[in-house]
N, C-alpha and C positions, 0 to 999 in steps of 0.2 A: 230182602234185607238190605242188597247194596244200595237200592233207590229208595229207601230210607234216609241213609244216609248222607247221598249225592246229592238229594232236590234239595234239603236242607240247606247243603254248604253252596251251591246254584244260588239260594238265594240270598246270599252275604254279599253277591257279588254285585258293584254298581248297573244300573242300567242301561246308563250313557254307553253306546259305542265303542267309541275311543275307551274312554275308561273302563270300561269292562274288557278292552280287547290286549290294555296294559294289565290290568289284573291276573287277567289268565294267563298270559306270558311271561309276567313276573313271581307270580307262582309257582311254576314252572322250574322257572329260572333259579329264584329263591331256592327251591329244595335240591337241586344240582349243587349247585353253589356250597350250598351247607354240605352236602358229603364230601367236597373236592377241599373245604377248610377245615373238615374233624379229619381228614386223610392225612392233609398234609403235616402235621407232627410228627406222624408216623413212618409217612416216606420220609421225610430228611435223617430219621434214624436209620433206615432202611439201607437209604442210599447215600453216596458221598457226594459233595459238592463237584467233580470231575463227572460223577454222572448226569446230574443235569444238569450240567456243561454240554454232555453227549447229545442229550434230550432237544437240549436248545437249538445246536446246530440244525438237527434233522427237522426240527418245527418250525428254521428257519427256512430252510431248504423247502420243505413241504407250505410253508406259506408261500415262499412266492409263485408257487406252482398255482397253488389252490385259488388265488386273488384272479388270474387270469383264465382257470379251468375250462371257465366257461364262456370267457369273451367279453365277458360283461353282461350278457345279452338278458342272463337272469335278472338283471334289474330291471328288464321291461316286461315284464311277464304281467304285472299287477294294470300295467299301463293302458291297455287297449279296450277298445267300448266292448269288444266283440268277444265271445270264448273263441270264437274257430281260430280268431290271431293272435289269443292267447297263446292257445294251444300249438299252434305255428313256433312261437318265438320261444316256445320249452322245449321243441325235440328238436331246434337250432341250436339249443343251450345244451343238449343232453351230446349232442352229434360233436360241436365242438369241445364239452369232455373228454371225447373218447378218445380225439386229435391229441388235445394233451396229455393225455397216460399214454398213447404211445412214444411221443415227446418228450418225459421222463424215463419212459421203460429205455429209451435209446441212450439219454445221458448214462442211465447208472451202466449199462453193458460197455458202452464203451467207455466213457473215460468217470465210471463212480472213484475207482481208486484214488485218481490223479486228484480227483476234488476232494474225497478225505483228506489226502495229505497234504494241499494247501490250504485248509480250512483250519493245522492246526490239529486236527482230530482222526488221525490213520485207523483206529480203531473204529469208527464210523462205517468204514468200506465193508465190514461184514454184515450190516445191518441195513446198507442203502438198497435192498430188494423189495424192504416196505415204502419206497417214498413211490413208486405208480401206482402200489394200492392205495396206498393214503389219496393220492390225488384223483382216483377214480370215485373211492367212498366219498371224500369230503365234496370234489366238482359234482355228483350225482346229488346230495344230500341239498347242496345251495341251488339247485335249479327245482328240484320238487318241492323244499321251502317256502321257496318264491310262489311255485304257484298255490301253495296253501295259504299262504299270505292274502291274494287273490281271491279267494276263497273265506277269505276270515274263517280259516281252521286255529282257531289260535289256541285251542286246548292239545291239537293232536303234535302242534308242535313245541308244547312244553312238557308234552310226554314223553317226547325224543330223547328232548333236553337232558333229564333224569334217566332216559337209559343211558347217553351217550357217559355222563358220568360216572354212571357206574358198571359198566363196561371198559372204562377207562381205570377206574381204581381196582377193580376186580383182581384184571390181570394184571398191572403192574405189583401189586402186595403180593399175588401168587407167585410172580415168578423175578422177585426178587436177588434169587440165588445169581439170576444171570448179572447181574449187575447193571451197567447202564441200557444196556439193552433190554432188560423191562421193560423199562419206562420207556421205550420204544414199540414195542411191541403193543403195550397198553394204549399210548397216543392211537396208534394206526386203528388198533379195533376202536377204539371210542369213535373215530371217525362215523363209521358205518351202521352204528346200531341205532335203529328207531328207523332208519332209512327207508326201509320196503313198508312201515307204515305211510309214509306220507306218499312213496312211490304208487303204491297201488289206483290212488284218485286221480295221481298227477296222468298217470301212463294210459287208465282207462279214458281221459278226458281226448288224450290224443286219437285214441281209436275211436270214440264217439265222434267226434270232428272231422274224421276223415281228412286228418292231416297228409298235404298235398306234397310233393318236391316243391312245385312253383310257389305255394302259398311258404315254405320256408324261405326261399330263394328271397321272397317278395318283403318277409318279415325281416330279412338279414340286411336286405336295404334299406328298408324302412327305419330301421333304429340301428342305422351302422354308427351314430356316435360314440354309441357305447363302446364299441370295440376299440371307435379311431381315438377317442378321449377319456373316456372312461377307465379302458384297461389300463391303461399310461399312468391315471390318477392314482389306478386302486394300485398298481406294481408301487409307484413311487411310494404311497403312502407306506406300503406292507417294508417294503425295502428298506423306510427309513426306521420302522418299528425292529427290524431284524439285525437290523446293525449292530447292534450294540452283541449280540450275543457272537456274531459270525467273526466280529472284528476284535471281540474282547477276546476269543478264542485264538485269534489268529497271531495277534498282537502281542497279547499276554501269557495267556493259560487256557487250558478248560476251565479251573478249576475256579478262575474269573468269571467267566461264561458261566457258571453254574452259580453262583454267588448273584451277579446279576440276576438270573431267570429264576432266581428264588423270589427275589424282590418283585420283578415282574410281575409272574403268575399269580404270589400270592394277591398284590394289589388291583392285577387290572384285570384276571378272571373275573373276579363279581361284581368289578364296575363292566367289565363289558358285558357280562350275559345278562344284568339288568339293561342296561346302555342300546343292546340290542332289539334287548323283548322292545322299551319304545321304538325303537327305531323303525321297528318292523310295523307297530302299528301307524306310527306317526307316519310312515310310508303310505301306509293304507289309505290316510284321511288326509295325507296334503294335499293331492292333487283335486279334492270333492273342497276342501276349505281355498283350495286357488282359486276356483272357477266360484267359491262364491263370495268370495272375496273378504275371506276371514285367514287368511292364511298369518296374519300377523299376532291376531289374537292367540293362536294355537301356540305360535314358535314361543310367547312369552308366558303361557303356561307352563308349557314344556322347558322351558329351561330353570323357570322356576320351582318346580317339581324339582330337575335333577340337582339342581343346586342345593338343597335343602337336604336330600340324599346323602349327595357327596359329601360336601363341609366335614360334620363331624370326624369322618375316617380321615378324612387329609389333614385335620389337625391332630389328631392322634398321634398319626405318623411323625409330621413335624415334631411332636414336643418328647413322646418316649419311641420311636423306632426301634433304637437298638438294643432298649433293653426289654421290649415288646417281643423280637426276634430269636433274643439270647434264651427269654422265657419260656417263647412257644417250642420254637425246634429247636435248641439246643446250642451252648455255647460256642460253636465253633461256625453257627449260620450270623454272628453279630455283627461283622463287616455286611453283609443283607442288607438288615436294618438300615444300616447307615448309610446304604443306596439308596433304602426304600424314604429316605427323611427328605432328602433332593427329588428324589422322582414324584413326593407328593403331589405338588402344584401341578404339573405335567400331567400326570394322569386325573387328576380333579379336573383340569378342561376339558381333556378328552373327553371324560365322561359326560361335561353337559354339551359340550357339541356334536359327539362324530354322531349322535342320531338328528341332527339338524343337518349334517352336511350331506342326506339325502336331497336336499335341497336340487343338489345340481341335478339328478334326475331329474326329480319332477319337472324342475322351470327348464327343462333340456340345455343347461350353461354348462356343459363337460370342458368344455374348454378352459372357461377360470376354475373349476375343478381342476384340472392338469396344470394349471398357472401355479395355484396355490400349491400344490402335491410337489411340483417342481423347487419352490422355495424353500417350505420344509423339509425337502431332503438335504437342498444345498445348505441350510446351516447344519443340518447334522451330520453331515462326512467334514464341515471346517471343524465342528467341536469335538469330534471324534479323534480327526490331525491334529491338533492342537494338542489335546490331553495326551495322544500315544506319544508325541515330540517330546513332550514335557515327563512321560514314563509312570503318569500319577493317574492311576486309573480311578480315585476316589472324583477329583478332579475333572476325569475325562465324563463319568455320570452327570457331576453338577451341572456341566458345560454343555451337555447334549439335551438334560431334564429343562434346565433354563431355558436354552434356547427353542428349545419345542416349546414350551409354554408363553412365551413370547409370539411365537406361530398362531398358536391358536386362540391367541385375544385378539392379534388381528382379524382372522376368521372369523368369530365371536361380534367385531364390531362390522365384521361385511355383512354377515345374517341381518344386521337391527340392520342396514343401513337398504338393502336388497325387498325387508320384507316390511318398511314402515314403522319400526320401533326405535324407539328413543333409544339411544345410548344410557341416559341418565335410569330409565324404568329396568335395562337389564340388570346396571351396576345396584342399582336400592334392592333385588333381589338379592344377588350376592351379598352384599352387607348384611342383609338381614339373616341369611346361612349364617355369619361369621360370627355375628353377635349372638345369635341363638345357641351356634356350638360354643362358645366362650363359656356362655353361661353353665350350659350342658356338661361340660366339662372341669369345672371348677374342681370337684372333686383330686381327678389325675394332673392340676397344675399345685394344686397345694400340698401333692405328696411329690410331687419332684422338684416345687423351687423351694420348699421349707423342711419337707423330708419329717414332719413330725411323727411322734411314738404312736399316739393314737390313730395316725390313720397312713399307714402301710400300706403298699402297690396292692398286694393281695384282697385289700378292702375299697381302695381309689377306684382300681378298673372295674370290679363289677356294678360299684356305685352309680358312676358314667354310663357303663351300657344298660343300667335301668333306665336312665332319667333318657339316654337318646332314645332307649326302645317307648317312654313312652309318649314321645314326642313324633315319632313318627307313625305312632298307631292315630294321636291326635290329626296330623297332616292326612292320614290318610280317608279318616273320617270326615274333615273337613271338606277332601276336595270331591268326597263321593256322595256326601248325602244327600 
């Protein structure tokens, strides 16, 4: 009965590769996503803006753990001709895990209190006994990933995906009562579930292989970039994404910090876990389109795709945020919004580059990797000083969103420039996103710049998400048939 059902929907799917290998990950992706956005109403009811304020610090804390977990090293797993060096450069990734969970298990023992309480957040300090689990579950989880990537397992890892959410939402709604520390609780196990699915292939490969000491030893040299350039890139980058939460807390409040990480979460979870599913495949097929030398054709697919994506929600954002915010979760998340209206632009680039800026892997340029990660951090600890100086923390968002978004059209114009594409063919994509949502959107600008009787927010926004829903069923038909 179930392979009635399966081969049927198997065969909806494109047959291209690549696109078949984004389908299934963004599948995936898509129905996580969707639980983690019917959740969220409900958590902000649940919980107070100090709570995930709470949330934030420790997710801050635990990113920059997890960005270095493994050294980097899992980014070369997919790289090598050979399984046996595959299989070498995973349990180098798995080994230096382990290194850092005990690396955090040591922070929290000794000095976990001292960092609550310059974080702003002393209430933290009974709950920093999840951030070596979290870094164990999440650094395991990104090294057998990788090699399922490797692998083109891309259905097993978008079944993860949909545990990991809901494992995530589960226990944060159960255990509510505790207050922020739910949602602490909740994070850490989302971390780990779906894990021993993927683990299973990843770990038998290595015993199949007869993974050697020297053959790691050999692998750790061989792509020690990663670690010398790479870790430094992905710290800076993770670092400069965590700022805002660690600083608003520090500077301000939690309850800033929690205001912020509402705006975050809700905006850049399902840009990033689509943003990702490409990423992962477009990891897959850069280094086969380098070597045959289409790799430029790909990158302006690929941004044209996510450009098309993104658009509509970042205008969205832009024209009703706050009172989209005040709507969804409740009057008192409206200052959000009006984070979320600034940090549009900012997270709309990300979303069509950070799966291009695999790039430095493949073409092994970790270094301007680390160049760029180094500049994007330094404008955002100036825009971060500037707003807390000035005490205007609406201000201190616009200042950090702008100037990230300013970052990454540079970056944006290093890809066209690095892989053979015109500046002019990226920017007529983007336009054409701009005018397409314009159009798309007509509905939700004639009920907030004229406000008429006839046609109330209640009847604008679902108008809108017909016409983009069926514009992207159209896109998506086009790019597969």
């Amino acid at each position: 009965m179930l392979n009635r059902l399966v081969i049927p929907a198997r065969r909806l799917l494109p047959t291209h590769a690549f696109a078949r290998g984004v389908s299934v990950l963004v599948g995936g992706t898509a129905g996580a996503q969707l639980l983690t956005i019917a959740a969220a109403p409900l958590l902000t009811r649940l919980y107070a803006p100090e709570d995930f304020g709470l949330l934030a610090v420790y997710g801050g804390l635990l990113a920059l753990f997890t960005v270095v977990a493994s050294g980097r090293y899992q980014l070369a797993i997919p790289l090598p001709e050979t399984d046996r060096e595959a299989a070498e450069v995973l349990a180098l990734s798995l080994v230096v895990v382990a290194l850092t969970t005990l690396a955090a298990l040591l922070l929290v023992v000794v000095g976990g209190r001292a960092l609550a309480e310059a974080l702003g957040v002393p209430a933290l300090a009974a709950w920093l006994w999840l951030l070596p689990l979290g870094v164990a579950l999440a650094g395991g989880y990104q090294a057998v990933s990788h090699w399922a990537v490797r692998t083109r397992a891309f259905s097993q890892i978008a079944t993860t995906r949909i545990k990991q959410s809901l494992a995530l939402l589960a226990i944060q709604l159960a255990a509510s009562p505790l207050g922020g520390g739910g949602l602490l609780l909740g994070h850490a196990a989302g971390q780990g579930a779906g894990t021993l699915t993927l683990a299973r292939p990843a770990l038998r490969a290595v015993a199949d292989q007869r993974v050697s000491l020297a053959g790691v030893w050999a692998a750790a040299l061989r792509y020690r970039k990663f670690p010398l350039f790479s870790t430094w890139s992905g710290l800076f980058n993770t670092l400069g994404k965590q700022l805002p939460p660690l600083l608003f807390a520090a500077l301000f409040s939690p309850v800033a910090a929690g205001l912020y990480a509402l705006a975050h979460r809700v905006l850049a979870m399902p840009m990033s876990l689509i943003g990702e599913a490409v990423g992962k495949v477009f990891f897959a097929s850069a280094a086969e389109s380098q070597r045959r030398g289409a790799l430029g054709a790909l990158v302006a697919k690929v941004h044209a795709m996510l450009a098309h994506i993104a658009m509509p929600v970042a205008v969205v954002l832009a024209l009703i945020g706050p009172e989209l915010f005040a709507m969804v979760f409740g009057e008192r998340w409206r200052e959000a919004g009006e984070f979320a209206r600034w940090m549009a632009p900012w997270l709309y680039l990300v979303f069509i580059t950070s799966p291009l800026s695999h790039l430095f892997s493949v073409l092994e340029r970790q270094g301007q990797g680390l160049a760029f990660q180094t500049l994007l951090l330094g404008v955002r600890v100036v825009a971060i000083a500037i707003g807390a100086a000035l005490d205007d923390l609406l201000l201190t968002v616009a200042l950090f969103s702008l100037g990230s978004a300013a970052c990454w059209v540079g970056f944006l114009a290093w890809i066209a420039h690095l892989t053979g594409n015109r500046l002019s063919v990226l920017a007529m994509a983007t336009l054409s996103a701009l005018a397409w949502s314009l159009v798309l959107l007509v509905p939700l600008m004639v009920a907030g710049w004229f406000a008429p009787a006839w046609l109330p927010w209640s009847v604008a926004l679902p108008l809108s998400g017909v016409l983009v829903g069926v514009r992207y069923l159209l896109l998506f038909r086009k790019a597969y048939s």
